[in-house]
mmCIF file of the N, C-alpha and C atoms, coordinates in Angstrom:
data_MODEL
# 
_entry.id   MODEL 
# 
loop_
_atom_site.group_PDB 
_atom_site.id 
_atom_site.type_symbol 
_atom_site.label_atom_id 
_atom_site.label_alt_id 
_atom_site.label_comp_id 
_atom_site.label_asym_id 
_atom_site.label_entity_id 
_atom_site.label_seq_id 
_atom_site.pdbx_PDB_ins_code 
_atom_site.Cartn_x 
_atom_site.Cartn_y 
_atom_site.Cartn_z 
_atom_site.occupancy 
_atom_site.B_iso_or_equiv 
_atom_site.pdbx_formal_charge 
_atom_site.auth_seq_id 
_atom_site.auth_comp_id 
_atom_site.auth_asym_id 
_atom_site.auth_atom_id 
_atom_site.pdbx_PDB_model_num 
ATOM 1   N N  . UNK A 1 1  ? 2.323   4.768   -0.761  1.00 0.00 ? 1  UNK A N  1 
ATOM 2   C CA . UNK A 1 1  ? 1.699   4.390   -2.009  1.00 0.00 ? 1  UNK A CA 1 
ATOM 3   C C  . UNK A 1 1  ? 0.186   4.414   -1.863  1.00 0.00 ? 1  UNK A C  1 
ATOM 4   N N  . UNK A 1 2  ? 0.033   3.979   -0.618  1.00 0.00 ? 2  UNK A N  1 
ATOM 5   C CA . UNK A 1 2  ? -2.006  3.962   -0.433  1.00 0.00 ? 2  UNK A CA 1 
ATOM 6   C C  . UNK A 1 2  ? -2.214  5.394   -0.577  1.00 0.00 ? 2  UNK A C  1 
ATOM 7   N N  . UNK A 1 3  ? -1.498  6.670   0.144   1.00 0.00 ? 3  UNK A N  1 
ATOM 8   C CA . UNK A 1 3  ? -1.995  7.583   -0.021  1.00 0.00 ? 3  UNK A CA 1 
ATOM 9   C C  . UNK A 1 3  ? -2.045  8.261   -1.514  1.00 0.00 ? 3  UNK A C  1 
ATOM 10  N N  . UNK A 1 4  ? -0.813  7.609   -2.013  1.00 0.00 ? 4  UNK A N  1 
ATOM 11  C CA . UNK A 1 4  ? -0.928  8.173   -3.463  1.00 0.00 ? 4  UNK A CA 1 
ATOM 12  C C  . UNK A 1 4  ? -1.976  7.731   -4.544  1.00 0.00 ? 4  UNK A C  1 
ATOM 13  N N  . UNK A 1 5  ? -2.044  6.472   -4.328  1.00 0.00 ? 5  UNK A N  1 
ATOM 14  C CA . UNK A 1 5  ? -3.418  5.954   -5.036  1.00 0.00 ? 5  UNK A CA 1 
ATOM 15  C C  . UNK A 1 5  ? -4.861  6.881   -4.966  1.00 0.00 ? 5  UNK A C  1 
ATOM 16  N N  . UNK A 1 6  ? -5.100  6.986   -3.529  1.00 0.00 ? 6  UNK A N  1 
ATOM 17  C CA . UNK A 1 6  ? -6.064  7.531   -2.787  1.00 0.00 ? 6  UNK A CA 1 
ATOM 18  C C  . UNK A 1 6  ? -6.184  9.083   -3.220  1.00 0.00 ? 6  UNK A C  1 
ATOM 19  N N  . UNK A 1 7  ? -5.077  9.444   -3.458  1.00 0.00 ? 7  UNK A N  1 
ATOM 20  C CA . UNK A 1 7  ? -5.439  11.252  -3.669  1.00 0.00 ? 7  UNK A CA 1 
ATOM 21  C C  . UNK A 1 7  ? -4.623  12.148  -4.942  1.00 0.00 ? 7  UNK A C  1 
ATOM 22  N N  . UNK A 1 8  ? -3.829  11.291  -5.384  1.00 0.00 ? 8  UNK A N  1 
ATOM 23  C CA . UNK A 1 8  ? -3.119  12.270  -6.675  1.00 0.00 ? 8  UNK A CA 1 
ATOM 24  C C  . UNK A 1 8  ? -4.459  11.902  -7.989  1.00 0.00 ? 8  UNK A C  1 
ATOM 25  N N  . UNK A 1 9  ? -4.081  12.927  -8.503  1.00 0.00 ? 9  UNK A N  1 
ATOM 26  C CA . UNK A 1 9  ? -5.320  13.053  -9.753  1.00 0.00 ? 9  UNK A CA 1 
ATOM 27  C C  . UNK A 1 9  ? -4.643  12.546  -10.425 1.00 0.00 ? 9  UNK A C  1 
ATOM 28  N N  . UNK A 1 10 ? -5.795  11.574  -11.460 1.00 0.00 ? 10 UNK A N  1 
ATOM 29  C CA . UNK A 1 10 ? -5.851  11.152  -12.373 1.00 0.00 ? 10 UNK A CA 1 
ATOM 30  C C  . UNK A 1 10 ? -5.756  9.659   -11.837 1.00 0.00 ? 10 UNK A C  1 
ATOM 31  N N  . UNK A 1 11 ? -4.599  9.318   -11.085 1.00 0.00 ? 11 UNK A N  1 
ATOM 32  C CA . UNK A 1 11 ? -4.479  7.711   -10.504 1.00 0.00 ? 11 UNK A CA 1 
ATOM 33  C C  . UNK A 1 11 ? -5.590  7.348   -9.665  1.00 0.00 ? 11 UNK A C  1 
ATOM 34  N N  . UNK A 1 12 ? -5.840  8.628   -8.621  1.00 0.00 ? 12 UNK A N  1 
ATOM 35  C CA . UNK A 1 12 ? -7.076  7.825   -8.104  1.00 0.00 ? 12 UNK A CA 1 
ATOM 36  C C  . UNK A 1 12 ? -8.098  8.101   -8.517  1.00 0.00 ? 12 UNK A C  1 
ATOM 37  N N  . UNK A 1 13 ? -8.668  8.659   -9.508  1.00 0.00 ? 13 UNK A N  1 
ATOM 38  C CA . UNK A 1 13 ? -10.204 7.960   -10.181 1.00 0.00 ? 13 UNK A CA 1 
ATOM 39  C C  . UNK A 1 13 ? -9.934  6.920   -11.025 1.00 0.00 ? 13 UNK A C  1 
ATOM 40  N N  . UNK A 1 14 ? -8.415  6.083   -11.541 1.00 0.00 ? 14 UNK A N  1 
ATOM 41  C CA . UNK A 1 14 ? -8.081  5.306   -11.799 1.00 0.00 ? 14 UNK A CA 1 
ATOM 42  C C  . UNK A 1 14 ? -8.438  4.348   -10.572 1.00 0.00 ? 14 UNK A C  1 
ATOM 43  N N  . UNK A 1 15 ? -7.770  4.404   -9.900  1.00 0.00 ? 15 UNK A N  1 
ATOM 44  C CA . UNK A 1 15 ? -7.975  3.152   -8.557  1.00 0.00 ? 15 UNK A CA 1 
ATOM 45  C C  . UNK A 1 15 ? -9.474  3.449   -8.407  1.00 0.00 ? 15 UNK A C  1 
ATOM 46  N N  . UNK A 1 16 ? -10.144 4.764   -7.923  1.00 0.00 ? 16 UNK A N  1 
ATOM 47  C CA . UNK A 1 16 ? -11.443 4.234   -7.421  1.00 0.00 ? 16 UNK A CA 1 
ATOM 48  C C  . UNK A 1 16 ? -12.165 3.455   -7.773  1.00 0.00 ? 16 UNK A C  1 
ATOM 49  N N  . UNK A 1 17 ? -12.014 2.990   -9.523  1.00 0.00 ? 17 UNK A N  1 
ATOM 50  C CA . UNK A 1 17 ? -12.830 2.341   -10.242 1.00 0.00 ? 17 UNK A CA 1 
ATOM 51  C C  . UNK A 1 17 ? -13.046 0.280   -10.310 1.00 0.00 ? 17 UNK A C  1 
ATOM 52  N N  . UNK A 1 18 ? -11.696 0.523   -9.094  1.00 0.00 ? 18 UNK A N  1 
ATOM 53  C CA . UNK A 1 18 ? -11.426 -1.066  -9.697  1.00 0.00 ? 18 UNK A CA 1 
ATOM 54  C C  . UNK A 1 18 ? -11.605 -1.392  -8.493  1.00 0.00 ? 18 UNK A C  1 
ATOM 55  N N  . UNK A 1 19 ? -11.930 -2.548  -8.304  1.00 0.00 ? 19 UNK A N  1 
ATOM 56  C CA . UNK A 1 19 ? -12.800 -3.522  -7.239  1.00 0.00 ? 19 UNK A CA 1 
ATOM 57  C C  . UNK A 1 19 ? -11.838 -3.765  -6.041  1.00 0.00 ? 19 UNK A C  1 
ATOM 58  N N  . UNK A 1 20 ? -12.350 -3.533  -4.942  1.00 0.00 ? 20 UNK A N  1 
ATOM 59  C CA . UNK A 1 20 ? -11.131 -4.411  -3.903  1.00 0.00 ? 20 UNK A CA 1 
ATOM 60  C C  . UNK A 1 20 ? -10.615 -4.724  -3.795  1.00 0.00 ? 20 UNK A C  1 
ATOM 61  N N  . UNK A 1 21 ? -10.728 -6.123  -4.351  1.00 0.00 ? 21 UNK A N  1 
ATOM 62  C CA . UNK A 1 21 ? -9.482  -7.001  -4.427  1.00 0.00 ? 21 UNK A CA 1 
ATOM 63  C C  . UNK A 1 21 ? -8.622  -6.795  -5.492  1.00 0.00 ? 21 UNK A C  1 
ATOM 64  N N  . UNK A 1 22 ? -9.078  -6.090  -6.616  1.00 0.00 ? 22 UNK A N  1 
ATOM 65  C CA . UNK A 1 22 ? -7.755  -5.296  -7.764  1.00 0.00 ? 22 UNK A CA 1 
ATOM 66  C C  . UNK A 1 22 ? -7.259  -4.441  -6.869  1.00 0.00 ? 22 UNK A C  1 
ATOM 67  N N  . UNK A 1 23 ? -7.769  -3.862  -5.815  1.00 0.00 ? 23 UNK A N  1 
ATOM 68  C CA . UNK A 1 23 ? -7.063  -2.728  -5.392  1.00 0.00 ? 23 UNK A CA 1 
ATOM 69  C C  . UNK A 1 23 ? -5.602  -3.424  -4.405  1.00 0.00 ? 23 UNK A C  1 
ATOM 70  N N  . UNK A 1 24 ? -6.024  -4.440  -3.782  1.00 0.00 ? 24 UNK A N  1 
ATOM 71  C CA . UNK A 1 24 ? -5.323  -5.272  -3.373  1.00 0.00 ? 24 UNK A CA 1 
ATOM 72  C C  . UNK A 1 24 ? -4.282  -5.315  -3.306  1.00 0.00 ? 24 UNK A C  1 
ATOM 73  N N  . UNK A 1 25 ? -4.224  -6.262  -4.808  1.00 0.00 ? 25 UNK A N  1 
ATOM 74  C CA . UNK A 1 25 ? -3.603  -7.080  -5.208  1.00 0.00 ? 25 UNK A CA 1 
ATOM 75  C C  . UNK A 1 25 ? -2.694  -6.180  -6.103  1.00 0.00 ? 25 UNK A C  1 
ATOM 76  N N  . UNK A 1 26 ? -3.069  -5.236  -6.228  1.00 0.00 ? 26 UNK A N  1 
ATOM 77  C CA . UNK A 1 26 ? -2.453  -3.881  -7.151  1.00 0.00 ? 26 UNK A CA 1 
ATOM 78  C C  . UNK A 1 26 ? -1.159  -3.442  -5.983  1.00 0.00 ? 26 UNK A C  1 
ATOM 79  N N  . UNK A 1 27 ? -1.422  -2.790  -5.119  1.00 0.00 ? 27 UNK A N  1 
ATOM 80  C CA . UNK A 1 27 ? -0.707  -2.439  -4.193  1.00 0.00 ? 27 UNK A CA 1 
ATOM 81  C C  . UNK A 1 27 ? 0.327   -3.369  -3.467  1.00 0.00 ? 27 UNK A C  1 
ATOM 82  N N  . UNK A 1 28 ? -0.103  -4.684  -3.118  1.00 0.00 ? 28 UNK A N  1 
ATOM 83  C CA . UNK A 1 28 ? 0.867   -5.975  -2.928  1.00 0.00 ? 28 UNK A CA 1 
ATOM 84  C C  . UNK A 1 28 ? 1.997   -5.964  -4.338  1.00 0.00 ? 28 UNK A C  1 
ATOM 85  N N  . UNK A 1 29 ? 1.603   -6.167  -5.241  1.00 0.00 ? 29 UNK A N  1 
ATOM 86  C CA . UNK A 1 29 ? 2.207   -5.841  -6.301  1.00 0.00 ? 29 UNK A CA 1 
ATOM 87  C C  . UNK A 1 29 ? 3.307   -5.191  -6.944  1.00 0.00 ? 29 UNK A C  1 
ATOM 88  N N  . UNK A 1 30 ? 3.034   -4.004  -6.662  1.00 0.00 ? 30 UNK A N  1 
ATOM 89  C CA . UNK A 1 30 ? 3.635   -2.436  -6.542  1.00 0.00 ? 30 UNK A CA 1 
ATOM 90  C C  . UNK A 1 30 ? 4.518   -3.021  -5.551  1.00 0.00 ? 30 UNK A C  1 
ATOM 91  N N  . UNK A 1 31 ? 4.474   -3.360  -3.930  1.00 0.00 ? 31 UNK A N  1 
ATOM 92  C CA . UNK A 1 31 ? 5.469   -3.231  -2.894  1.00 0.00 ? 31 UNK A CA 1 
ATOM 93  C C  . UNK A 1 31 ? 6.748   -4.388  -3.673  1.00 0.00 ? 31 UNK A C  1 
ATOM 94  N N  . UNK A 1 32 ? 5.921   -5.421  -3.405  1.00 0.00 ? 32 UNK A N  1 
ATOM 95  C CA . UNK A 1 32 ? 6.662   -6.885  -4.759  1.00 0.00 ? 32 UNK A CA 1 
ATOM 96  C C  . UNK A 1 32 ? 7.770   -5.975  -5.305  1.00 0.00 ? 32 UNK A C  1 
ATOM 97  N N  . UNK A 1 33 ? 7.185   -5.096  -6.308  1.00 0.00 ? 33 UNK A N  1 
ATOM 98  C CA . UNK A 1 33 ? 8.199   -4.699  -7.394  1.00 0.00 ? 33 UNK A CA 1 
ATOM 99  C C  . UNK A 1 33 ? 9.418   -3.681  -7.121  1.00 0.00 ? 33 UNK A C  1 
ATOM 100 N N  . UNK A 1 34 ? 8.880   -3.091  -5.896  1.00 0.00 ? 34 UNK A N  1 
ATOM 101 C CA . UNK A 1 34 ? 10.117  -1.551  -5.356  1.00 0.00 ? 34 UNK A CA 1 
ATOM 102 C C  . UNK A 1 34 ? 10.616  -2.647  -4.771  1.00 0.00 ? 34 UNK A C  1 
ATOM 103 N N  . UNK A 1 35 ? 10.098  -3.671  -4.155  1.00 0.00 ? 35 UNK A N  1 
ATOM 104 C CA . UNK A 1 35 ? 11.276  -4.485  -3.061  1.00 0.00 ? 35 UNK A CA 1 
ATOM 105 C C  . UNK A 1 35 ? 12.501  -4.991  -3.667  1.00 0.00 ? 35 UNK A C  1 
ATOM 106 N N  . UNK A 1 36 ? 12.025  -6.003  -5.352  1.00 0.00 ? 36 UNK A N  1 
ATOM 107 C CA . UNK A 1 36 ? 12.868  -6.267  -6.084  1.00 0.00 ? 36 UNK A CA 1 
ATOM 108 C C  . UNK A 1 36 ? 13.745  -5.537  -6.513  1.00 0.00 ? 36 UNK A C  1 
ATOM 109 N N  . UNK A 1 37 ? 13.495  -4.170  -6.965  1.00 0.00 ? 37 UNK A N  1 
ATOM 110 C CA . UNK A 1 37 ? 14.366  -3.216  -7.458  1.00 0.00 ? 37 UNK A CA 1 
ATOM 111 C C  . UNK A 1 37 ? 15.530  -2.596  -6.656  1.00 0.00 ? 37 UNK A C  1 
ATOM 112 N N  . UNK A 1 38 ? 14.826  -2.901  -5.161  1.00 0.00 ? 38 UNK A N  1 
ATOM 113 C CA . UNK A 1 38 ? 15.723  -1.667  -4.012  1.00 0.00 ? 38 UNK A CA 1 
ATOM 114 C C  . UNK A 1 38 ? 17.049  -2.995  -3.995  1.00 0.00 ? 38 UNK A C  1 
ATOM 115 N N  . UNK A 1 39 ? 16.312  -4.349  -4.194  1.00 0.00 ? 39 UNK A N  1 
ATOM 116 C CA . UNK A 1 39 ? 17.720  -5.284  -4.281  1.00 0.00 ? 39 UNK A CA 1 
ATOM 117 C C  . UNK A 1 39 ? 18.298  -5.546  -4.935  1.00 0.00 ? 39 UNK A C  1 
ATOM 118 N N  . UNK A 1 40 ? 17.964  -5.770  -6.198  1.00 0.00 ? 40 UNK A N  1 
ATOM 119 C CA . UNK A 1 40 ? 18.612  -5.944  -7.759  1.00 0.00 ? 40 UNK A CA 1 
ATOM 120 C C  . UNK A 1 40 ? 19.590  -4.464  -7.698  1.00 0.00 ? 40 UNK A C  1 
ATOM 121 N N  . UNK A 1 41 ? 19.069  -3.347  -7.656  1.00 0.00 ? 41 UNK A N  1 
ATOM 122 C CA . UNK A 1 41 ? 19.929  -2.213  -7.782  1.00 0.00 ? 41 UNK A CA 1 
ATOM 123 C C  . UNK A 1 41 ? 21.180  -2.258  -6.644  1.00 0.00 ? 41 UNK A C  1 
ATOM 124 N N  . UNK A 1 42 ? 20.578  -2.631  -5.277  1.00 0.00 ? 42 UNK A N  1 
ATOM 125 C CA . UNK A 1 42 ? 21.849  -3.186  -4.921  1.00 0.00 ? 42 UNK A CA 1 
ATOM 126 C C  . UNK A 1 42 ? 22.747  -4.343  -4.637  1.00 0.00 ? 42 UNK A C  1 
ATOM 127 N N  . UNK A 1 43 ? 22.492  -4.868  -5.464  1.00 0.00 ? 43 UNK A N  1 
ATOM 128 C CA . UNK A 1 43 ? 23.426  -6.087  -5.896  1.00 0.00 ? 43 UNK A CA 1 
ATOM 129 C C  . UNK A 1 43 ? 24.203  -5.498  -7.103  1.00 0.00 ? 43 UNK A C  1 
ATOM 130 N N  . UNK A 1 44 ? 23.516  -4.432  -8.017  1.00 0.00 ? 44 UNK A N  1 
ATOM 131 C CA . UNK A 1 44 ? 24.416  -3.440  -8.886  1.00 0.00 ? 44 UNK A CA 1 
ATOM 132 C C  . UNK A 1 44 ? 25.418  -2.733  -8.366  1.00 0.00 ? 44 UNK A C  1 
ATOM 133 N N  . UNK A 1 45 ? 24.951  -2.766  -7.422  1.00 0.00 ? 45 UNK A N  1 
ATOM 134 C CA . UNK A 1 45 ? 25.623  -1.495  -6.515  1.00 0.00 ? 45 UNK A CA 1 
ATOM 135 C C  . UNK A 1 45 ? 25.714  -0.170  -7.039  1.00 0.00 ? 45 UNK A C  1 
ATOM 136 N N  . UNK A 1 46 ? 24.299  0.163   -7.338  1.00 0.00 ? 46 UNK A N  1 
ATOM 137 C CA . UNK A 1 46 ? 23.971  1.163   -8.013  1.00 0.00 ? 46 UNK A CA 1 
ATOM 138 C C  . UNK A 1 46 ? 23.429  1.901   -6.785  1.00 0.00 ? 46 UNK A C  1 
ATOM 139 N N  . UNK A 1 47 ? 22.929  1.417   -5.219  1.00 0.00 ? 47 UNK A N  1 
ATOM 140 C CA . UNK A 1 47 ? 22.563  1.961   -4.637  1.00 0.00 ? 47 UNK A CA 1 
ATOM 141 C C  . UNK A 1 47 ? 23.128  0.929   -3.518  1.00 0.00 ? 47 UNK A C  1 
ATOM 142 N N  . UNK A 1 48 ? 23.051  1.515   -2.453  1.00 0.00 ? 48 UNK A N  1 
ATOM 143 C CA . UNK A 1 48 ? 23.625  0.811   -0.968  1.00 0.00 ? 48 UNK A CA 1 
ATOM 144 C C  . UNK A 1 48 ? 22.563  0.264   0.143   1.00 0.00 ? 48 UNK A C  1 
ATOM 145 N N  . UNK A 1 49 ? 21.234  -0.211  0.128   1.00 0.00 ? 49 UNK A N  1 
ATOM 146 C CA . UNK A 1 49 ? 20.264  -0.204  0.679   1.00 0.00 ? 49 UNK A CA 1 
ATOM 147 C C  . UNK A 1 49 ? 20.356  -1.127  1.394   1.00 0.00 ? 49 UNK A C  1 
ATOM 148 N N  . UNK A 1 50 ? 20.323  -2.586  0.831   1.00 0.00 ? 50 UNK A N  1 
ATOM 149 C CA . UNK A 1 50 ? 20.466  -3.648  1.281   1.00 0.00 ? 50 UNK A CA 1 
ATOM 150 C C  . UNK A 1 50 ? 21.801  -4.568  0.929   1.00 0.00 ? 50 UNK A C  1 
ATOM 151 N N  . UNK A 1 51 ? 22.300  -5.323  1.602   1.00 0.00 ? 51 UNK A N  1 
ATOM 152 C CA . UNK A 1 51 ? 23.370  -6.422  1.347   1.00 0.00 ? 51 UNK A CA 1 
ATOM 153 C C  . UNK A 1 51 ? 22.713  -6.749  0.851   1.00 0.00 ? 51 UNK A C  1 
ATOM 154 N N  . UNK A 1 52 ? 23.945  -7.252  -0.797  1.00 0.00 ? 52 UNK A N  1 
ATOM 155 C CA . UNK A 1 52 ? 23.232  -8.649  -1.593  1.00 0.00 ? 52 UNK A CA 1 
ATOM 156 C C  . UNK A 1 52 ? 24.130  -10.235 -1.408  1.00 0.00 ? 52 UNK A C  1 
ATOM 157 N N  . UNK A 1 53 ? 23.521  -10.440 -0.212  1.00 0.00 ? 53 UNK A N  1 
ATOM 158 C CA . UNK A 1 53 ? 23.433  -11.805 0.385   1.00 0.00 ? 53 UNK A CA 1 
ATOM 159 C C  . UNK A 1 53 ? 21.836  -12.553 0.781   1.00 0.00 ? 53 UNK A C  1 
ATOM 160 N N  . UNK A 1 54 ? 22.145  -13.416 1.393   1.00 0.00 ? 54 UNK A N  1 
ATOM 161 C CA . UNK A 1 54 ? 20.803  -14.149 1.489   1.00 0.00 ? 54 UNK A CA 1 
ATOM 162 C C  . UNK A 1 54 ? 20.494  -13.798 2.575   1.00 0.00 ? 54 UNK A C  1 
ATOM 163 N N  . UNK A 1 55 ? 21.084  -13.185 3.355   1.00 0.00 ? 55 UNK A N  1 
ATOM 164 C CA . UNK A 1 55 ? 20.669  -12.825 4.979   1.00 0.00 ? 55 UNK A CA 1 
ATOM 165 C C  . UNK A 1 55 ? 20.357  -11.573 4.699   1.00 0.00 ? 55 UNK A C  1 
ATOM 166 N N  . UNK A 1 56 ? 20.560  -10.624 3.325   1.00 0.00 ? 56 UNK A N  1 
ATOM 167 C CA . UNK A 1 56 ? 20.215  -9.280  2.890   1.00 0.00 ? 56 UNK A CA 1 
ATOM 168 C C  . UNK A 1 56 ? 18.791  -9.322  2.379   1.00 0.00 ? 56 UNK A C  1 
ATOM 169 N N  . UNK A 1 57 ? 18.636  -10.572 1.791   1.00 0.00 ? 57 UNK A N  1 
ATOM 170 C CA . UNK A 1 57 ? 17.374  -11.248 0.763   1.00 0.00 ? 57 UNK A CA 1 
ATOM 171 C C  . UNK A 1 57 ? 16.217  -11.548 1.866   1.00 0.00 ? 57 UNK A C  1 
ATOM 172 N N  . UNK A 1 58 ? 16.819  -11.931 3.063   1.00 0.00 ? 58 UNK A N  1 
ATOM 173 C CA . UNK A 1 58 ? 15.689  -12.617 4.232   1.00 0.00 ? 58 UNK A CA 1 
ATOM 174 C C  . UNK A 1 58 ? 14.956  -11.092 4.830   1.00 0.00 ? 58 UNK A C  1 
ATOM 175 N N  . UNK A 1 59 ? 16.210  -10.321 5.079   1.00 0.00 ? 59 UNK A N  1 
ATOM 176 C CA . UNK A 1 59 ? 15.661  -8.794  5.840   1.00 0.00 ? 59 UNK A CA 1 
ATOM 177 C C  . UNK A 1 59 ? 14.861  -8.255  5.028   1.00 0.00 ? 59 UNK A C  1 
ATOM 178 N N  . UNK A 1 60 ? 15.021  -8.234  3.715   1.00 0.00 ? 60 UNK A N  1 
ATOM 179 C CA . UNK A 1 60 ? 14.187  -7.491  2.616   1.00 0.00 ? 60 UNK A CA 1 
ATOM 180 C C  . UNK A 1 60 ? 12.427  -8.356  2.716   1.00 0.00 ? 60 UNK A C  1 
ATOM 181 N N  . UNK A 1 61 ? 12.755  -9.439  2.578   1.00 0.00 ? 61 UNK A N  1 
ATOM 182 C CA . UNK A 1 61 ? 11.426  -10.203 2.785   1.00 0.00 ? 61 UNK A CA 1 
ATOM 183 C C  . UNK A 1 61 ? 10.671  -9.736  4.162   1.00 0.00 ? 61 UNK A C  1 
ATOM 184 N N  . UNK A 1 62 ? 11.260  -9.600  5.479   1.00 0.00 ? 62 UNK A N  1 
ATOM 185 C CA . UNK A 1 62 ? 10.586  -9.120  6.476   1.00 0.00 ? 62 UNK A CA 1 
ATOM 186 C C  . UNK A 1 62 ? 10.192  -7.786  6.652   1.00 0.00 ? 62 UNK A C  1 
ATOM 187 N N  . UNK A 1 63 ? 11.057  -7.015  5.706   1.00 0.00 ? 63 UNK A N  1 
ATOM 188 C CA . UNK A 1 63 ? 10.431  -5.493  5.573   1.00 0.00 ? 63 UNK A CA 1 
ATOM 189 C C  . UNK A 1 63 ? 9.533   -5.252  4.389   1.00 0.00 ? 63 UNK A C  1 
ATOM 190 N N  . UNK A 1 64 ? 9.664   -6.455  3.730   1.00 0.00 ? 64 UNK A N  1 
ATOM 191 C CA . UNK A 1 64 ? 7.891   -6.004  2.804   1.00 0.00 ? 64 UNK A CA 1 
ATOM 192 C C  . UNK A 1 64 ? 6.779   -6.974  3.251   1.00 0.00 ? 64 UNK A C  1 
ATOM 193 N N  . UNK A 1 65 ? 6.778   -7.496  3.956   1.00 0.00 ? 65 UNK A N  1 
ATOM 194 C CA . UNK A 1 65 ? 6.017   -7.996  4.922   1.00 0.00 ? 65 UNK A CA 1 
ATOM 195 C C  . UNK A 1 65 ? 4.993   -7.295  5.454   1.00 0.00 ? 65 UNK A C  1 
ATOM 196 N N  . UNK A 1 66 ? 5.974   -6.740  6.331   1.00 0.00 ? 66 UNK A N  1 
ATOM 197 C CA . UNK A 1 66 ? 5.789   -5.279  7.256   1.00 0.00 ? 66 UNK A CA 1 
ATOM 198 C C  . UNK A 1 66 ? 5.170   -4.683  6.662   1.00 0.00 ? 66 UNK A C  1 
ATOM 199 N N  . UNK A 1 67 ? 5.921   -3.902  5.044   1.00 0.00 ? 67 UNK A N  1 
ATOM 200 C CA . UNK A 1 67 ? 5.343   -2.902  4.710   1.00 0.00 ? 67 UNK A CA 1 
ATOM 201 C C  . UNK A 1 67 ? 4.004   -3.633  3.902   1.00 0.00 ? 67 UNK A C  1 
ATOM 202 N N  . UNK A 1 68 ? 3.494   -4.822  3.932   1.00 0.00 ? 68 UNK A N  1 
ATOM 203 C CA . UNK A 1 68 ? 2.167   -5.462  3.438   1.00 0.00 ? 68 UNK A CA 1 
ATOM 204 C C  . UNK A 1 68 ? 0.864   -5.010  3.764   1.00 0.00 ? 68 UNK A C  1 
ATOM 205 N N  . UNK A 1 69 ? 1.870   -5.306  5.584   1.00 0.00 ? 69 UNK A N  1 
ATOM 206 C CA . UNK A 1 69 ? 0.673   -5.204  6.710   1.00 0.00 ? 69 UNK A CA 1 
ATOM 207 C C  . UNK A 1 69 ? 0.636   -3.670  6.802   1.00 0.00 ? 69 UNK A C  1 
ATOM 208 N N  . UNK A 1 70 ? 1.347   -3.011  6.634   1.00 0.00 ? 70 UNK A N  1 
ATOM 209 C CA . UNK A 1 70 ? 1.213   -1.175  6.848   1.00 0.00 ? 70 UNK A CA 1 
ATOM 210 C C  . UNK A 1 70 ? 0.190   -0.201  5.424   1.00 0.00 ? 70 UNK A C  1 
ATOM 211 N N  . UNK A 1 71 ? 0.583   -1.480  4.337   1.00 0.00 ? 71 UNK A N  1 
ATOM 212 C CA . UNK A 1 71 ? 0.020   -0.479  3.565   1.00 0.00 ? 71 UNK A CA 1 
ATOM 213 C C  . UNK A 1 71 ? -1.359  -0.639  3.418   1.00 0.00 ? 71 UNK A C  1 
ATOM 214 N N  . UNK A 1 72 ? -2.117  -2.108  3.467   1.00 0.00 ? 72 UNK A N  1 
ATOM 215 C CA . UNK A 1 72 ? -3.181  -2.558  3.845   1.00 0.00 ? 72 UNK A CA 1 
ATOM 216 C C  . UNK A 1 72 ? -4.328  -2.054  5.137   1.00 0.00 ? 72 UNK A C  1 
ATOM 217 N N  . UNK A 1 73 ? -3.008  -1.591  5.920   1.00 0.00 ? 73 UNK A N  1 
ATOM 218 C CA . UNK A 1 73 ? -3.727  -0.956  7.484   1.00 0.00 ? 73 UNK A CA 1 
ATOM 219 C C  . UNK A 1 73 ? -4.008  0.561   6.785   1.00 0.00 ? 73 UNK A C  1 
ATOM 220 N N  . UNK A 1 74 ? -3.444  1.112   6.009   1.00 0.00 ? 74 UNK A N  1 
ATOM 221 C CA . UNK A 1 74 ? -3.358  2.474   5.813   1.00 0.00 ? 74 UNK A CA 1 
ATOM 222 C C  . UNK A 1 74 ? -4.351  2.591   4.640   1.00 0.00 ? 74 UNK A C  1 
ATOM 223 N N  . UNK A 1 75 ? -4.632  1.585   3.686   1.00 0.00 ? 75 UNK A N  1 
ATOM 224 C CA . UNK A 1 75 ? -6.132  1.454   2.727   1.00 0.00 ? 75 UNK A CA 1 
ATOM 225 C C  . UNK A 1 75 ? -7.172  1.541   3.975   1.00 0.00 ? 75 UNK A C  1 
ATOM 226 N N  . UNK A 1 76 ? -6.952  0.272   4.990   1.00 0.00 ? 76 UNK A N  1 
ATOM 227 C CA . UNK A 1 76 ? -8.487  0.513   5.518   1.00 0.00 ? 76 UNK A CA 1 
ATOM 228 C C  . UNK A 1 76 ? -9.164  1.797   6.370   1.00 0.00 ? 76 UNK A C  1 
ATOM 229 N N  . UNK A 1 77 ? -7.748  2.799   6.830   1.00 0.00 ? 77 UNK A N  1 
ATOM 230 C CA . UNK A 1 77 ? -8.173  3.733   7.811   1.00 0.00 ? 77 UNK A CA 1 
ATOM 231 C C  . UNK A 1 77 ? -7.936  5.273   6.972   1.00 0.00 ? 77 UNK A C  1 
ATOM 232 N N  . UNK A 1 78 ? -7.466  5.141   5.833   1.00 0.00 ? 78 UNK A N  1 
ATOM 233 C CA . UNK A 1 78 ? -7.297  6.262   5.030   1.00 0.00 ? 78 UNK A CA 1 
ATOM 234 C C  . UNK A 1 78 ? -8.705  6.826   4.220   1.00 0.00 ? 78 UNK A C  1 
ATOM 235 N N  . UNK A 1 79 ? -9.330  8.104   5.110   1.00 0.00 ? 79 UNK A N  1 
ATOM 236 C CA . UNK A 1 79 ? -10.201 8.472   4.658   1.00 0.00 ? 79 UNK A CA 1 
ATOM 237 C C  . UNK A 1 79 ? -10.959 8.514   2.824   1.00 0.00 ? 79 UNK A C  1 
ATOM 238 N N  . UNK A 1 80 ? -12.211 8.038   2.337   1.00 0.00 ? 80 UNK A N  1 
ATOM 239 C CA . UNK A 1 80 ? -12.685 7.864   1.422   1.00 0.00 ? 80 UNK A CA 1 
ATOM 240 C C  . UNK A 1 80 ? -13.272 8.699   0.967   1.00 0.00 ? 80 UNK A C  1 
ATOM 241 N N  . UNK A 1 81 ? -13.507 8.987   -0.606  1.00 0.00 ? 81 UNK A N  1 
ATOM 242 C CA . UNK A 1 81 ? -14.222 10.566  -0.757  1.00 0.00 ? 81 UNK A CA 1 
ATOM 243 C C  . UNK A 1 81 ? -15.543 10.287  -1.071  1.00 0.00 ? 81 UNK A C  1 
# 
């Protein structure tokens, strides 16, 4: 997602424009919302990704975590134009 912000047209002179911490808090956001979906859809069982249990709910929390700290690492070292 950082790279997509960062280089598809039209979104990123969208993102370039907004301040740091929108950029942030934008991207935390975004992960927030695919995380919810990848579980809600499977608790539909519209998709098989995660168990929908609470020990499915805990793993999901530690892999957007993860992916917090990855996408944040990948804003600060992902070349700027």
């Amino acid at each position: 997602m950082s790279l997509a912000f960062s280089y598809l047209p039209g979104l990123s002179g969208w993102y370039d424009g907004q301040s740091p911490t929108v950029k942030r808090l934008l991207m935390a956001a975004v992960l927030v919302v695919v995380a919810g979906a990848i579980f809600g859809l499977s608790c539909w069982r519209i998709i098989s990704q995660v168990e929908c249990t609470q020990a499915g709910a805990w793993g999901l929390v530690g892999v957007l975590i993860t992916a917090l700290i990855a996408n944040q690492a990948m804003y600060l070292i992902s070349p700027k134009k």
